[in-house]
Every structure is written in C-alpha cells, then in structure tokens.
N, C-alpha and C positions, 0 to 999 in steps of 0.2 A: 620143335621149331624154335630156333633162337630171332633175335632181334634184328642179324642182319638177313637173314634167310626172309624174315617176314618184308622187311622192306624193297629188298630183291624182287621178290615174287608176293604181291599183295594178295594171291587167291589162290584156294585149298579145293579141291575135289568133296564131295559132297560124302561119299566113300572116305576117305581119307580123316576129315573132320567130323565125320561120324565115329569112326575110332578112335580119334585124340580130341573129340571135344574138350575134356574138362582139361589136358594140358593147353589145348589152345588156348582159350579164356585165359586160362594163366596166363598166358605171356604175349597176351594181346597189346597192342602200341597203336597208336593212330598212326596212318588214317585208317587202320584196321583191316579187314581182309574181306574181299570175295568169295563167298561161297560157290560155287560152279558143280555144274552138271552135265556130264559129254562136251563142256568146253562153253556150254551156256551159264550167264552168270544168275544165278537165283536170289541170294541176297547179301547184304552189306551188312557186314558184322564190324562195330567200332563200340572203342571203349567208354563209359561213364565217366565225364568228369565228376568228382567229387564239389556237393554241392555244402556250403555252411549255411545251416535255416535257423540257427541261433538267435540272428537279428530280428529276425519275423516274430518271434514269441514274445508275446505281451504289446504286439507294438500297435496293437487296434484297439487298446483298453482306455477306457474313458471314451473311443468313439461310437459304441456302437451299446445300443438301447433295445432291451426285452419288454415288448406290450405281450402282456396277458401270457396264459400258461402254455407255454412250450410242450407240454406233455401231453396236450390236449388238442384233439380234432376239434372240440365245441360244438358237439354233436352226442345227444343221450341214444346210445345204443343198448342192446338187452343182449346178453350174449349167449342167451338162450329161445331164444328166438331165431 
C-alpha cells in the first residue's frame, strides 16, 4: 500500500491487513486507516506522533519533598507468620 493508495481509500479489510499488517504500520500516514469487516468498520488505526519528554526531566526538582521512609508500609510484619 503506498501513500497515495492509502489516502484514496482510508480502509483495509480485516483479511487483507491481517496479511500485511506489519507492511501497513510501515507506511501508515494520517488520518490513518479503517480497519473493516464485511464492509463494517471495526477500528481506526492512526499513526504516533513522536513525542520529546526531555523538558520533563528534572523539571519538578527542588519542588517536591520525601517525609519518612519510602520503602516502608510503617507496619512490623513477621514473615513467618
């Protein structure tokens, strides 16, 4: 399935992308494609935009404060009991 085949016709037989799953995925485009079944649509398959969470890291440091031991229910259990 190329690029303009997909935009042509946004949705693939159930059958059909059962067999070329992993080339579809490959060359999946938005708005992505309909899945279909006897002509009924089952579900919407669209691509991942790519997210950057680089900014996120480290960016809650200095706001945010540990009371007492994290590692601990604060509860004497036996674990043989």
């Amino acid at each position: 399935m190329n690029t303009v085949e997909a935009n042509l016709n946004p949705s693939i037989d159930l059958v059909e992308f059962k067999a070329r799953c992993l080339e579809v995925l490959e060359q999946l485009v938005a708005p992505g494609l309909i899945v279909t079944k006897e002509g009924r649509p089952l579900a919407r398959i669209t691509p991942v935009s790519a997210v950057n969470n680089e900014p996120l890291i480290g960016s809650m440091k200095g706001q945010i404060a540990i009371h007492g031991d994290v590692f601990s229910t604060g509860s004497d259990w036996d674990s043989q009991s």
